[in-house]
PyMOL Python script that loads the backbone (N, CA, C, O; Angstrom):
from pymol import cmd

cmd.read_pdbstr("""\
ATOM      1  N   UNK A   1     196.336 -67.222  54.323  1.00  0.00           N
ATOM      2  CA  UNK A   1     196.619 -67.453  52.919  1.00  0.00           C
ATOM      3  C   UNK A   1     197.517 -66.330  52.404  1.00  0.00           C
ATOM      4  O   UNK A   1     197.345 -65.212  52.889  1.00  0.00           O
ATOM      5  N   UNK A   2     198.363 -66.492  51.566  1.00  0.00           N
ATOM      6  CA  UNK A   2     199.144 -65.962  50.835  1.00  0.00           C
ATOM      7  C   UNK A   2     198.796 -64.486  49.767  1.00  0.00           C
ATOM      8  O   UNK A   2     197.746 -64.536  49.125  1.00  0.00           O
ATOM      9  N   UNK A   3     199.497 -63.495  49.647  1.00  0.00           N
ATOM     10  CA  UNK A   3     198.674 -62.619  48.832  1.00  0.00           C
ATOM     11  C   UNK A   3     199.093 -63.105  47.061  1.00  0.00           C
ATOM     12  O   UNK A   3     198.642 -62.546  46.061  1.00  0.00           O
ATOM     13  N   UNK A   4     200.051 -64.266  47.081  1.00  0.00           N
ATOM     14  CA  UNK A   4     200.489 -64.746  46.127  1.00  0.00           C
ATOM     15  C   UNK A   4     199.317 -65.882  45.901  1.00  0.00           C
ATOM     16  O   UNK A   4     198.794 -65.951  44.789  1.00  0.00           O
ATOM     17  N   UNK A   5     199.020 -66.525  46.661  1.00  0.00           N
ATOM     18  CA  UNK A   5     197.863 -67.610  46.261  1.00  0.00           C
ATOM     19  C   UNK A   5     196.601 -66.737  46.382  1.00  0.00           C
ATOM     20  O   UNK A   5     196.000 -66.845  45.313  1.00  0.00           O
ATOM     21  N   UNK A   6     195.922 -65.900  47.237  1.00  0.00           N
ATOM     22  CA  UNK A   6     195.028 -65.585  46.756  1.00  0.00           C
ATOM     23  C   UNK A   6     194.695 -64.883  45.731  1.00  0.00           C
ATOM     24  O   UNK A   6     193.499 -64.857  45.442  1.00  0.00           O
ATOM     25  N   UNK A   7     195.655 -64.130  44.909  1.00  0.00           N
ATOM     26  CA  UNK A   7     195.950 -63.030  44.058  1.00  0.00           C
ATOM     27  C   UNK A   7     196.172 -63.718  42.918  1.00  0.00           C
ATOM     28  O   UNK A   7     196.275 -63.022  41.908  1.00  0.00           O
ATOM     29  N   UNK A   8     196.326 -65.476  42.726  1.00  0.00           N
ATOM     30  CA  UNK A   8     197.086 -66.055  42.414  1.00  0.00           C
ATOM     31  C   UNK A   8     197.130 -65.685  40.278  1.00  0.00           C
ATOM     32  O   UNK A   8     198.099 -65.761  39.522  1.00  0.00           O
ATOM     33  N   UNK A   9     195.468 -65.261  39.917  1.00  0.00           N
ATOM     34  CA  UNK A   9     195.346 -65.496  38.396  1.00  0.00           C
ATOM     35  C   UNK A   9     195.232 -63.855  38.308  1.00  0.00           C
ATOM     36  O   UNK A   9     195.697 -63.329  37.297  1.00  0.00           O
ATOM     37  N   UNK A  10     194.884 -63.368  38.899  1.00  0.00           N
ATOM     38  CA  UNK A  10     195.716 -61.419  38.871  1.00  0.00           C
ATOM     39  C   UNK A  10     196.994 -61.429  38.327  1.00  0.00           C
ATOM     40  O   UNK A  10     197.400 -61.022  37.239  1.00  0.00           O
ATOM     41  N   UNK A  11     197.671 -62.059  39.435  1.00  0.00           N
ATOM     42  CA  UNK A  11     199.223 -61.718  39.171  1.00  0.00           C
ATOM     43  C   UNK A  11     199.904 -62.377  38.250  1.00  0.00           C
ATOM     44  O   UNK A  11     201.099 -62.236  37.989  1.00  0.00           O
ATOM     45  N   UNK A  12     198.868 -63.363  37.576  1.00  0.00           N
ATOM     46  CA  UNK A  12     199.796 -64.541  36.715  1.00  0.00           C
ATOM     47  C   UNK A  12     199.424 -63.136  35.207  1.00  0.00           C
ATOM     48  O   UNK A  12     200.325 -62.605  34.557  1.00  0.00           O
ATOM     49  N   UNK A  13     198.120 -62.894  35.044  1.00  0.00           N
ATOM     50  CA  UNK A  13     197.523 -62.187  34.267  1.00  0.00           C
ATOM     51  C   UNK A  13     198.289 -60.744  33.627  1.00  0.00           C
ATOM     52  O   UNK A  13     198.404 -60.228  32.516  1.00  0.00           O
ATOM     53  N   UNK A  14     198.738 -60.429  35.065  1.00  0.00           N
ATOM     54  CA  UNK A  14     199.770 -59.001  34.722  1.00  0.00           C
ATOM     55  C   UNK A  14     201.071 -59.302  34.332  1.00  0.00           C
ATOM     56  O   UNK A  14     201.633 -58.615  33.479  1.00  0.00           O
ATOM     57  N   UNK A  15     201.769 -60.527  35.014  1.00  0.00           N
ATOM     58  CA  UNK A  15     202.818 -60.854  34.988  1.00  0.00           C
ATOM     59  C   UNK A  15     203.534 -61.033  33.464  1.00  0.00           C
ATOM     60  O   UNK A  15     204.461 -60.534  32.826  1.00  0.00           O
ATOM     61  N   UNK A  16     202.522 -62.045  33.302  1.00  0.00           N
ATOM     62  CA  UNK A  16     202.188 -62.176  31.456  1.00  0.00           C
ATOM     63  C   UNK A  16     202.185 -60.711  30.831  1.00  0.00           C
ATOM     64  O   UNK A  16     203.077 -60.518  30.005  1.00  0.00           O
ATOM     65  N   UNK A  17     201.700 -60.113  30.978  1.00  0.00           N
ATOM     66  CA  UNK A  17     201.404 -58.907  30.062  1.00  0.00           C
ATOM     67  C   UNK A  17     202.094 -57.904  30.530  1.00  0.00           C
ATOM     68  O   UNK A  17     202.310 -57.032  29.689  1.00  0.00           O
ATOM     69  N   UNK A  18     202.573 -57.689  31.714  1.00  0.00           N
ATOM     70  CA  UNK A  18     203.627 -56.336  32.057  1.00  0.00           C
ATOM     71  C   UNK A  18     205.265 -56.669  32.422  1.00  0.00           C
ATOM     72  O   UNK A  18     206.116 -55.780  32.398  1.00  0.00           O
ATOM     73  N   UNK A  19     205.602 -58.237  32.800  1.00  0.00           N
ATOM     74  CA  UNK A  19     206.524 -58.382  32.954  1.00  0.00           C
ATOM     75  C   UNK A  19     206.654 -58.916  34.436  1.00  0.00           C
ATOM     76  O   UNK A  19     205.516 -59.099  34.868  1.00  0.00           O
ATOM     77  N   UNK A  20     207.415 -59.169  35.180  1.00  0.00           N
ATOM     78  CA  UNK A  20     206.966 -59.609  36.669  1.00  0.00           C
ATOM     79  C   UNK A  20     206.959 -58.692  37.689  1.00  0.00           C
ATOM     80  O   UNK A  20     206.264 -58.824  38.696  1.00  0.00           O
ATOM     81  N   UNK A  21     207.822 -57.612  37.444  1.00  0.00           N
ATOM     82  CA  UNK A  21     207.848 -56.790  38.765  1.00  0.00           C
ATOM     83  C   UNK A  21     206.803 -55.627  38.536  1.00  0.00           C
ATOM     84  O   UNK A  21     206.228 -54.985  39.415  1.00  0.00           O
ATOM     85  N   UNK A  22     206.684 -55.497  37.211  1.00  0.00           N
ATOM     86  CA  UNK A  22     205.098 -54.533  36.799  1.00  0.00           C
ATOM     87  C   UNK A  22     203.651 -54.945  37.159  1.00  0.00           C
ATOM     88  O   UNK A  22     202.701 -54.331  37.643  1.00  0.00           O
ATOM     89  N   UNK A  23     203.822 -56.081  36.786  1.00  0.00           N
ATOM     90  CA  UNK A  23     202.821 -57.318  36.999  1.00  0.00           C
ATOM     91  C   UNK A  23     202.892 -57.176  38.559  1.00  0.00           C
ATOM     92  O   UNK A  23     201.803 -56.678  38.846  1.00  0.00           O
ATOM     93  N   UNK A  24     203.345 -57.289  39.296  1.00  0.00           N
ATOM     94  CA  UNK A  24     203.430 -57.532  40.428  1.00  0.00           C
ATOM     95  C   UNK A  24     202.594 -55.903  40.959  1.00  0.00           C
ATOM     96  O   UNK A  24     201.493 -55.910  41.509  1.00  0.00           O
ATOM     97  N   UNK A  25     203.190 -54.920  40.729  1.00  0.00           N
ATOM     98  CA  UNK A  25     203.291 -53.716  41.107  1.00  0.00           C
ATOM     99  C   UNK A  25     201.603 -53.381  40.299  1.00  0.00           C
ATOM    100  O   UNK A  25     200.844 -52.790  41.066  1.00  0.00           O
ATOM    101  N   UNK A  26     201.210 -53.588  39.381  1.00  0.00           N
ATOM    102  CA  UNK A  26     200.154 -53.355  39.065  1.00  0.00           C
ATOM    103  C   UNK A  26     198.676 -54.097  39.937  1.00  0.00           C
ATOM    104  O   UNK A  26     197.523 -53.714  40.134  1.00  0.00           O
ATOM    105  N   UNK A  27     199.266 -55.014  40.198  1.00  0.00           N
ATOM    106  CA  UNK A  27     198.315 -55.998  41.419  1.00  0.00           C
ATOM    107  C   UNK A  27     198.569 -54.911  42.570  1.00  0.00           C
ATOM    108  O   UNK A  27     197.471 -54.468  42.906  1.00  0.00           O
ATOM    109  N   UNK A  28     199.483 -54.388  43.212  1.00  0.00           N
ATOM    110  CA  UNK A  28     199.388 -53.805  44.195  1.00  0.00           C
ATOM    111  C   UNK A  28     198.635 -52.745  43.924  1.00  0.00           C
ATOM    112  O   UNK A  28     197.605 -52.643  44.591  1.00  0.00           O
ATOM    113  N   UNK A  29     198.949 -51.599  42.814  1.00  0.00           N
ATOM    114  CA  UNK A  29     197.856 -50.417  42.817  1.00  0.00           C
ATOM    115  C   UNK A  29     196.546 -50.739  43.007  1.00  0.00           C
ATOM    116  O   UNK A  29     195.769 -50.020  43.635  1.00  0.00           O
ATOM    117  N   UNK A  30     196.104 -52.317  42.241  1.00  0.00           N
ATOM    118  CA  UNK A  30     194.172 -52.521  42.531  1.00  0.00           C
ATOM    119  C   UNK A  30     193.753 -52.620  43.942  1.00  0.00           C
ATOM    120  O   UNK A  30     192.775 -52.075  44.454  1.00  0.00           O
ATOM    121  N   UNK A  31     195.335 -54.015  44.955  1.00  0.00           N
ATOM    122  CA  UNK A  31     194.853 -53.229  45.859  1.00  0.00           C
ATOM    123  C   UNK A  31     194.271 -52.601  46.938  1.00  0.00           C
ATOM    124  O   UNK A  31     193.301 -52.683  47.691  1.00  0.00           O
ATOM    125  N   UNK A  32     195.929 -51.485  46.555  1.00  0.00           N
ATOM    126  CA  UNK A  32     195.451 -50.453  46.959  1.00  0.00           C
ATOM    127  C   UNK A  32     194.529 -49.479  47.061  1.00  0.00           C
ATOM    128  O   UNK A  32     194.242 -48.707  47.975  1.00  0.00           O
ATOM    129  N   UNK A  33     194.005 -49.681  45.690  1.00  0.00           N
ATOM    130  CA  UNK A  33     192.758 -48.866  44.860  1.00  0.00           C
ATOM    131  C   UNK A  33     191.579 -49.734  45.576  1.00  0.00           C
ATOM    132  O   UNK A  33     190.612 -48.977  45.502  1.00  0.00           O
ATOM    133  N   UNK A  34     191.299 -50.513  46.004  1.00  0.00           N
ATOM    134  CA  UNK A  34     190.500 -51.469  46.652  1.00  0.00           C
ATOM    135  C   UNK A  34     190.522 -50.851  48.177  1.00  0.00           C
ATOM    136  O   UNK A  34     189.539 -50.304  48.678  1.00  0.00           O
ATOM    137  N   UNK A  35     191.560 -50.988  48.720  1.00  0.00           N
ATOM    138  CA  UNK A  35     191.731 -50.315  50.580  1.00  0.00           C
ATOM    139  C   UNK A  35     191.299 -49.185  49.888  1.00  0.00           C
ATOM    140  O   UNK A  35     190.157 -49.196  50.345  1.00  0.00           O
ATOM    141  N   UNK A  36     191.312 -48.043  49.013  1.00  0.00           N
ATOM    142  CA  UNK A  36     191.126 -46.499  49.450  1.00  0.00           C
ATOM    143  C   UNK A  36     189.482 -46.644  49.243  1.00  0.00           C
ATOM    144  O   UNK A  36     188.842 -45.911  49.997  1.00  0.00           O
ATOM    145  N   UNK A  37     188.601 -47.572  48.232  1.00  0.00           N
ATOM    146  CA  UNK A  37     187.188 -47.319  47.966  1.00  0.00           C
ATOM    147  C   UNK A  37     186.717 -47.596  49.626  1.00  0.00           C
ATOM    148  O   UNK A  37     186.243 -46.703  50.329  1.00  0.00           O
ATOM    149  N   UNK A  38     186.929 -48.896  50.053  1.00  0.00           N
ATOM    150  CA  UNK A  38     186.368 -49.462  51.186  1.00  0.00           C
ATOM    151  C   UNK A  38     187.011 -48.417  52.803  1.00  0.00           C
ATOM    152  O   UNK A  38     186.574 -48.607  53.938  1.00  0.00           O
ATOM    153  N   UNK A  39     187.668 -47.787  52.577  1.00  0.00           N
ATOM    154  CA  UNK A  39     188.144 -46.707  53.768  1.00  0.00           C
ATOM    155  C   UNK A  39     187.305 -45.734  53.576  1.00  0.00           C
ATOM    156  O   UNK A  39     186.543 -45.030  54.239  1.00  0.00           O
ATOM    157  N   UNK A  40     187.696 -45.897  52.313  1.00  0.00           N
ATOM    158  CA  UNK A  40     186.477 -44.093  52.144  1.00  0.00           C
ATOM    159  C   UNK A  40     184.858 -44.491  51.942  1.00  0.00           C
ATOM    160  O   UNK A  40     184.336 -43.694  51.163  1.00  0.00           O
ATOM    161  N   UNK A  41     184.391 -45.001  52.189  1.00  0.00           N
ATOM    162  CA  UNK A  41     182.996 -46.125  52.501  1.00  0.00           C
ATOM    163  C   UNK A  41     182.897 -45.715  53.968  1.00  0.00           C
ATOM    164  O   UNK A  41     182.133 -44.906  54.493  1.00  0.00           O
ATOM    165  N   UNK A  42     183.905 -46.509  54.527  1.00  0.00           N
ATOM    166  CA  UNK A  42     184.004 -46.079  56.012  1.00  0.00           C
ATOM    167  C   UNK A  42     183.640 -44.752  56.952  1.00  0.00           C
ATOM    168  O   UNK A  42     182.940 -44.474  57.926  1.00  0.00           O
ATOM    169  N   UNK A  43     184.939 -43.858  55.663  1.00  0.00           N
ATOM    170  CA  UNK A  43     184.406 -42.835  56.257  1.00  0.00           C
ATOM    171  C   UNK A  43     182.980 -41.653  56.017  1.00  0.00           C
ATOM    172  O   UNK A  43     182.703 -40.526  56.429  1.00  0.00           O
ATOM    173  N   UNK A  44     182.428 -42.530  55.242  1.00  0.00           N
ATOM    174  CA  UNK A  44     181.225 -41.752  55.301  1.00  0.00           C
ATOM    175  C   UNK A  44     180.144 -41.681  56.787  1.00  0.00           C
ATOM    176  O   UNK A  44     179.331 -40.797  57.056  1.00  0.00           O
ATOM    177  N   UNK A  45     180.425 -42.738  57.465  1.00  0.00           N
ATOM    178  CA  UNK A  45     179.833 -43.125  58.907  1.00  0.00           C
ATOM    179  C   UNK A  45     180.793 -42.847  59.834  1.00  0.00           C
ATOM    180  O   UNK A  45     180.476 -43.054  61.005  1.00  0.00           O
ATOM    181  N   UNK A  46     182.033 -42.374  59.579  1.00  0.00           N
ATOM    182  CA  UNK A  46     182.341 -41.905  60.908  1.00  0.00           C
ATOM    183  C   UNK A  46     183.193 -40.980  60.127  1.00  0.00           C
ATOM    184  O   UNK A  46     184.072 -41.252  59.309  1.00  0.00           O
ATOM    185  N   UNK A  47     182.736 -39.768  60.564  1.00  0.00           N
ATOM    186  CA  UNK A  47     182.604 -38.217  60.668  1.00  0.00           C
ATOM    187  C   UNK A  47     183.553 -37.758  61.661  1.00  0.00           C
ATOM    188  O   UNK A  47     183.489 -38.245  62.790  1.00  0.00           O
ATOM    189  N   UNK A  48     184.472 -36.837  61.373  1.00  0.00           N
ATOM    190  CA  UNK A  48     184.968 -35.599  61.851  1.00  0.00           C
ATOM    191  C   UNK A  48     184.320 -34.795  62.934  1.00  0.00           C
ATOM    192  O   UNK A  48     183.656 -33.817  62.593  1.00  0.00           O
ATOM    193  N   UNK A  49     184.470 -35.179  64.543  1.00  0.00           N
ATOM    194  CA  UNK A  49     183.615 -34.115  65.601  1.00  0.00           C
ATOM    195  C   UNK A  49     183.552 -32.442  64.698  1.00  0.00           C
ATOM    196  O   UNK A  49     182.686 -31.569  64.637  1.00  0.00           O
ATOM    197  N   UNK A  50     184.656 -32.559  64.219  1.00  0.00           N
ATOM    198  CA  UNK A  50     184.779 -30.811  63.880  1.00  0.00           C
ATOM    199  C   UNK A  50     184.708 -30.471  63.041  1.00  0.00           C
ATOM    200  O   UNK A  50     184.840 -29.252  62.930  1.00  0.00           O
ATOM    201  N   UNK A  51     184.424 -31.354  61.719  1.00  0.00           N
ATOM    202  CA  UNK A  51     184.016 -30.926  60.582  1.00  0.00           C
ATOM    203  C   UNK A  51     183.365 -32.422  59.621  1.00  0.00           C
ATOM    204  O   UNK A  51     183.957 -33.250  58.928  1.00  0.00           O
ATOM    205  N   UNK A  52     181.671 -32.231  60.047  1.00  0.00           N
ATOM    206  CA  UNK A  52     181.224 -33.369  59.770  1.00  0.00           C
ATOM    207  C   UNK A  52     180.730 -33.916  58.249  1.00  0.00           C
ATOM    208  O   UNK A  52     179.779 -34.669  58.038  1.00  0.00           O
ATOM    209  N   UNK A  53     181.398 -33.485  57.517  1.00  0.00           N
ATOM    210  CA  UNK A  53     181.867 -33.152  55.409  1.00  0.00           C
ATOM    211  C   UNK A  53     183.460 -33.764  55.840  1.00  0.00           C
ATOM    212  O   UNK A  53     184.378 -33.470  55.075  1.00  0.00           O
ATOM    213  N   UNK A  54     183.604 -34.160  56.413  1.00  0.00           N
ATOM    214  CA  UNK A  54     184.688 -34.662  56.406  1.00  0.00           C
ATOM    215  C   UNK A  54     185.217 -35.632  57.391  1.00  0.00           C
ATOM    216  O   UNK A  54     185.087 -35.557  58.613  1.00  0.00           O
ATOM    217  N   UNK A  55     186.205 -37.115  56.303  1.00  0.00           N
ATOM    218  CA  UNK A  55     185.865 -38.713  57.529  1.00  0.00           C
ATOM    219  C   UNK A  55     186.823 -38.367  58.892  1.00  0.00           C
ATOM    220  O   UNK A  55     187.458 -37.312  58.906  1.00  0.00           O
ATOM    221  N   UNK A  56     186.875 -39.075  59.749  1.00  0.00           N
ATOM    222  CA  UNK A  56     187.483 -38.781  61.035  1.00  0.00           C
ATOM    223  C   UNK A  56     188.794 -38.554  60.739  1.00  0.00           C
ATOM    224  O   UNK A  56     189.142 -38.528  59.558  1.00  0.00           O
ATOM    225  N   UNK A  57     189.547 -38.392  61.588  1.00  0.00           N
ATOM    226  CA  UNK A  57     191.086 -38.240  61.311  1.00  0.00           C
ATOM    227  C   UNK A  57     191.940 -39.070  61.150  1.00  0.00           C
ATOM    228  O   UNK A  57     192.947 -39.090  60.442  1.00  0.00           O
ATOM    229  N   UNK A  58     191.319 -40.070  62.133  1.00  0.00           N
ATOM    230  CA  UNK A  58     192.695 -41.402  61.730  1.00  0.00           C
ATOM    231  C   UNK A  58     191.861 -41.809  60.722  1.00  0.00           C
ATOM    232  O   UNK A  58     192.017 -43.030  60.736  1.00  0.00           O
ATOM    233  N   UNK A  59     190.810 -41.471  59.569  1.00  0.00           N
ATOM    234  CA  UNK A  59     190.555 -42.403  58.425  1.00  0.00           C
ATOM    235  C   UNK A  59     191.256 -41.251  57.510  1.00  0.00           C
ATOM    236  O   UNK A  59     191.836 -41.708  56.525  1.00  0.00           O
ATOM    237  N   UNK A  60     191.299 -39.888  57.659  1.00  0.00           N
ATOM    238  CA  UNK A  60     192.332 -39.054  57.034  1.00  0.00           C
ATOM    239  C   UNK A  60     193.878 -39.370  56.797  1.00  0.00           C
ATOM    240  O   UNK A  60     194.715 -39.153  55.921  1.00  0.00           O
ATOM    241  N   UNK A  61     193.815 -39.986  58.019  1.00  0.00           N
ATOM    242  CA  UNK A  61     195.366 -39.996  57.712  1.00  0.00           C
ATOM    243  C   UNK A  61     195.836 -41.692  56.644  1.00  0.00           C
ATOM    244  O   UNK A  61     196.909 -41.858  56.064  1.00  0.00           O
ATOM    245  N   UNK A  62     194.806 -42.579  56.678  1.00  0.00           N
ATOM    246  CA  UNK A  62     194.947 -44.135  56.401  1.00  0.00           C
ATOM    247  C   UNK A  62     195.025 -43.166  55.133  1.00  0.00           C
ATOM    248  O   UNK A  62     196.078 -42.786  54.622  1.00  0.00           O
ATOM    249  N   UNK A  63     193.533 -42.774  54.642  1.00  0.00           N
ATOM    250  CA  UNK A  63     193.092 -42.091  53.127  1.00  0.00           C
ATOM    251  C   UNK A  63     194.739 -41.662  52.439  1.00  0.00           C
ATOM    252  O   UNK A  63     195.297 -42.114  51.440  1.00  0.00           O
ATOM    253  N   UNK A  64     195.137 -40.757  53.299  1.00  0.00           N
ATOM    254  CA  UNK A  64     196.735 -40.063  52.546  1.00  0.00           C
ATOM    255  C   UNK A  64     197.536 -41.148  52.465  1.00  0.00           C
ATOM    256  O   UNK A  64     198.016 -41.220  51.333  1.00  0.00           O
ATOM    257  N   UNK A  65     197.983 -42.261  53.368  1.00  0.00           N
ATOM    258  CA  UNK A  65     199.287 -43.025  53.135  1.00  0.00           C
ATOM    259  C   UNK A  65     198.491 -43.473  52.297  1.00  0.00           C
ATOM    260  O   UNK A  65     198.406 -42.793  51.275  1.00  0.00           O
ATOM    261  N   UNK A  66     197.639 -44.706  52.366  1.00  0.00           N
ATOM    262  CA  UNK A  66     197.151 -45.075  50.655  1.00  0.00           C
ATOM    263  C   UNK A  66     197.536 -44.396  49.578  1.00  0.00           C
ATOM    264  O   UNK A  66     198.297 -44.848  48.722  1.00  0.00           O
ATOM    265  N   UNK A  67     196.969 -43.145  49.567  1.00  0.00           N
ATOM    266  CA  UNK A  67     197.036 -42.390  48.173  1.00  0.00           C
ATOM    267  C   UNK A  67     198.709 -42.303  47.771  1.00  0.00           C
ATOM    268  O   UNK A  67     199.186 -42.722  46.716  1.00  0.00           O
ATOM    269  N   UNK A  68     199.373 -41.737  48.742  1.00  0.00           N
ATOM    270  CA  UNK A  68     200.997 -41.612  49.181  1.00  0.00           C
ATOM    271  C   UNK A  68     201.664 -43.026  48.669  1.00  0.00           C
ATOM    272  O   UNK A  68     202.588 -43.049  47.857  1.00  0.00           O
ATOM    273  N   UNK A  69     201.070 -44.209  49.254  1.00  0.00           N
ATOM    274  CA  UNK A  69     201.514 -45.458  48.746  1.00  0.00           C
ATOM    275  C   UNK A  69     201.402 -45.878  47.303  1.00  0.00           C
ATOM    276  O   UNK A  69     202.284 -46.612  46.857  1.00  0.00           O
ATOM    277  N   UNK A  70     200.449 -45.508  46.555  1.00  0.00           N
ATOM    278  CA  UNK A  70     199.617 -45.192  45.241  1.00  0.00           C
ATOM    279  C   UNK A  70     200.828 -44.979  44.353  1.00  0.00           C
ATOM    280  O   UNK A  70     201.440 -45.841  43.722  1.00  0.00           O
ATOM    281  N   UNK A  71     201.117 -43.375  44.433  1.00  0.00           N
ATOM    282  CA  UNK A  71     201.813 -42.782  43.908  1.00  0.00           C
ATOM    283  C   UNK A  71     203.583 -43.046  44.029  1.00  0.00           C
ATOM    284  O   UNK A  71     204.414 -42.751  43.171  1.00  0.00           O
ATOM    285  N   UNK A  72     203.777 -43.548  45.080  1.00  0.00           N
ATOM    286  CA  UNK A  72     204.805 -44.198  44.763  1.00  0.00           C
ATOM    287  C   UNK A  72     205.572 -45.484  44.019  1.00  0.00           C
ATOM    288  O   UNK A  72     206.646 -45.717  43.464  1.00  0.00           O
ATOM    289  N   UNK A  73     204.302 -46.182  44.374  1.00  0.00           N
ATOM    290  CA  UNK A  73     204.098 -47.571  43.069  1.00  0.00           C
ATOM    291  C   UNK A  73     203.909 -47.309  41.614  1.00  0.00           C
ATOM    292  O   UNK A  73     204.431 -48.124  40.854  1.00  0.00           O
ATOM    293  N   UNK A  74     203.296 -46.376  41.132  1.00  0.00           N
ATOM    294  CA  UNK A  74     202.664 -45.503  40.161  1.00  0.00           C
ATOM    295  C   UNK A  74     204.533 -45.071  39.162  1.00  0.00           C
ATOM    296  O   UNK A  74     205.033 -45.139  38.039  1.00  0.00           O
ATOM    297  N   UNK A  75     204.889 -44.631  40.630  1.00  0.00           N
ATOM    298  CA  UNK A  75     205.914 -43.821  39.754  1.00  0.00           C
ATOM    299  C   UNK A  75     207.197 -45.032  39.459  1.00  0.00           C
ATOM    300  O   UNK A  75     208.023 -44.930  38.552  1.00  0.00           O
ATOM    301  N   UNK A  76     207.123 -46.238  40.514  1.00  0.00           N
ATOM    302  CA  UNK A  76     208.168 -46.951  40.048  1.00  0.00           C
ATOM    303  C   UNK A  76     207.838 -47.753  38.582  1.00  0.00           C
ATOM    304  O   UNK A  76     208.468 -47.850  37.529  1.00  0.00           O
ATOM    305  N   UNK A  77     206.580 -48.257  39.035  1.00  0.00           N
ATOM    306  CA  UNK A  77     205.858 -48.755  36.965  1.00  0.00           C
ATOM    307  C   UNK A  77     206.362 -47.751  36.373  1.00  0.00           C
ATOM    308  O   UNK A  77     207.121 -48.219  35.523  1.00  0.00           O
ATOM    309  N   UNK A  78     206.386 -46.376  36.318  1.00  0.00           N
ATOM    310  CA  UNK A  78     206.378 -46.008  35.225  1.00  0.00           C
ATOM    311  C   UNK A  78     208.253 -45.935  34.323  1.00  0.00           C
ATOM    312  O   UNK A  78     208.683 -45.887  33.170  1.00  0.00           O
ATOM    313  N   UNK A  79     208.840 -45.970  35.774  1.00  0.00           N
ATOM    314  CA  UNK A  79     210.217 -45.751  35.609  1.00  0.00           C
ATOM    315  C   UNK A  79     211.147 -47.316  35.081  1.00  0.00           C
ATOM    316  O   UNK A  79     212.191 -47.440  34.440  1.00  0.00           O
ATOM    317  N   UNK A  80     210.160 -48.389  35.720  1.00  0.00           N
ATOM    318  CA  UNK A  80     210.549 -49.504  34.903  1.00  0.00           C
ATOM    319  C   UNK A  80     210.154 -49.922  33.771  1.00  0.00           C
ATOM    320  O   UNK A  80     210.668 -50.968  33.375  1.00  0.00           O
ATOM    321  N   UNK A  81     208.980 -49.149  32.775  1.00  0.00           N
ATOM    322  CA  UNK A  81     208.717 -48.435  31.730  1.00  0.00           C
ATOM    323  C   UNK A  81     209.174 -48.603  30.896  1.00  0.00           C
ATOM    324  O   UNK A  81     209.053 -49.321  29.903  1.00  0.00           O
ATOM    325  N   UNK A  82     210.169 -47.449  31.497  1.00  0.00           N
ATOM    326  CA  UNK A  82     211.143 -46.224  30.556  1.00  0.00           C
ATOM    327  C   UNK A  82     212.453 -47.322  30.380  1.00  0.00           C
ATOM    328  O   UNK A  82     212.986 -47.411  29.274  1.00  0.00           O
ATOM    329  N   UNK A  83     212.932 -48.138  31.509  1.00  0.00           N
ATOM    330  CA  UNK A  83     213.649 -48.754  31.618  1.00  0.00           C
ATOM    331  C   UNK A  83     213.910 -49.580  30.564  1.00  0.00           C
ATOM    332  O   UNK A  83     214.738 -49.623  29.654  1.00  0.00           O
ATOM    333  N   UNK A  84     212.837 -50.321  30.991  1.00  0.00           N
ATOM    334  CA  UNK A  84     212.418 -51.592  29.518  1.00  0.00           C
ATOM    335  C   UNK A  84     211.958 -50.994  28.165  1.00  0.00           C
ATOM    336  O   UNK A  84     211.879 -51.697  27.157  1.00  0.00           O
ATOM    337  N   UNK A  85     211.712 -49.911  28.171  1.00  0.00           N
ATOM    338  CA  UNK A  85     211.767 -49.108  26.353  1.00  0.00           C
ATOM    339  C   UNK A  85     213.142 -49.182  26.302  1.00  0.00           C
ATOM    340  O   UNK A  85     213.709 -50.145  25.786  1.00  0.00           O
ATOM    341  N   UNK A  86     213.788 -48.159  26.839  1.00  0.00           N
ATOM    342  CA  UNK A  86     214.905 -48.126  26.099  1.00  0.00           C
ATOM    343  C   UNK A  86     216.285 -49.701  26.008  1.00  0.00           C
ATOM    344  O   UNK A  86     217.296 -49.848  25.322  1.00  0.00           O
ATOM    345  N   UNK A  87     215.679 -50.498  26.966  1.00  0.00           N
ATOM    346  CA  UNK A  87     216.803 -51.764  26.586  1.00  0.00           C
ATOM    347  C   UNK A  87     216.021 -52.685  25.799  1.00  0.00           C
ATOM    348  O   UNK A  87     216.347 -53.856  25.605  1.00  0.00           O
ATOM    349  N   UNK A  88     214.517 -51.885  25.150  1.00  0.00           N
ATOM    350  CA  UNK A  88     214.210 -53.534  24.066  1.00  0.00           C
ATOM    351  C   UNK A  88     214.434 -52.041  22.857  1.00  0.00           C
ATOM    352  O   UNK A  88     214.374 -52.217  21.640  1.00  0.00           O
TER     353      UNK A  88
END
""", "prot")
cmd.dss("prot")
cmd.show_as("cartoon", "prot")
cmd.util.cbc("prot")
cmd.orient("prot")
C-alpha cells in the first residue's frame, strides 16, 4: 500500500491547512517522530556490550539519521514559511 493511501486523511488534513508541500512535509516529521519513539523502544532491550545506559550501535546510528532526517524537513517547512509570508 501506498504511503499516500495509507496516510491518505493525514495528508489531506495538513494539505488543507499548510498547503501541499508543508502538508506533505509535516506528515513526514510524525513519521518520522513515530520511527524515532518505536527505535528508541527498541533500544531499551538491546543494549550497548560496552555501555549498557546506552541502545546498541546500529540503533545509535538509525536514532541520529532519524533525528538528522527530522531536522532537515524541519528546516525546509520552515523556509517555505518564510517563503509563503512574504509572497501573500
Amino acid at each position: 500500500m501506498s504511503v499516500f493511501d495509507e496516510h491518505k486523511e493525514e495528508l489531506e488534513k495538513h494539505e488543507f491547512m499548510m498547503g501541499k508541500a508543508r502538508g506533505r512535509l509535516a506528515v513526514t516529521m510524525d513519521l518520522l517522530t513515530d520511527a524515532l519513539i518505536l527505535v528508541g523502544q527498541h533500544g531499551v532491550y538491546c543494549t550497548s556490550n560496552r555501555n549498557p545506559s546506552k541502545p546498541s550501535m546500529d540503533l545509535q546510528t538509525v536514532l541520529s539519521s532519524i533525528g538528522g532526517a527530522k531536522e532537515l524537513v524541519s528546516s525546509v517547512m520552515e523556509e517555505l514559511r518564510q517563503k509563503n509570508e512574504c509572497a501573500g
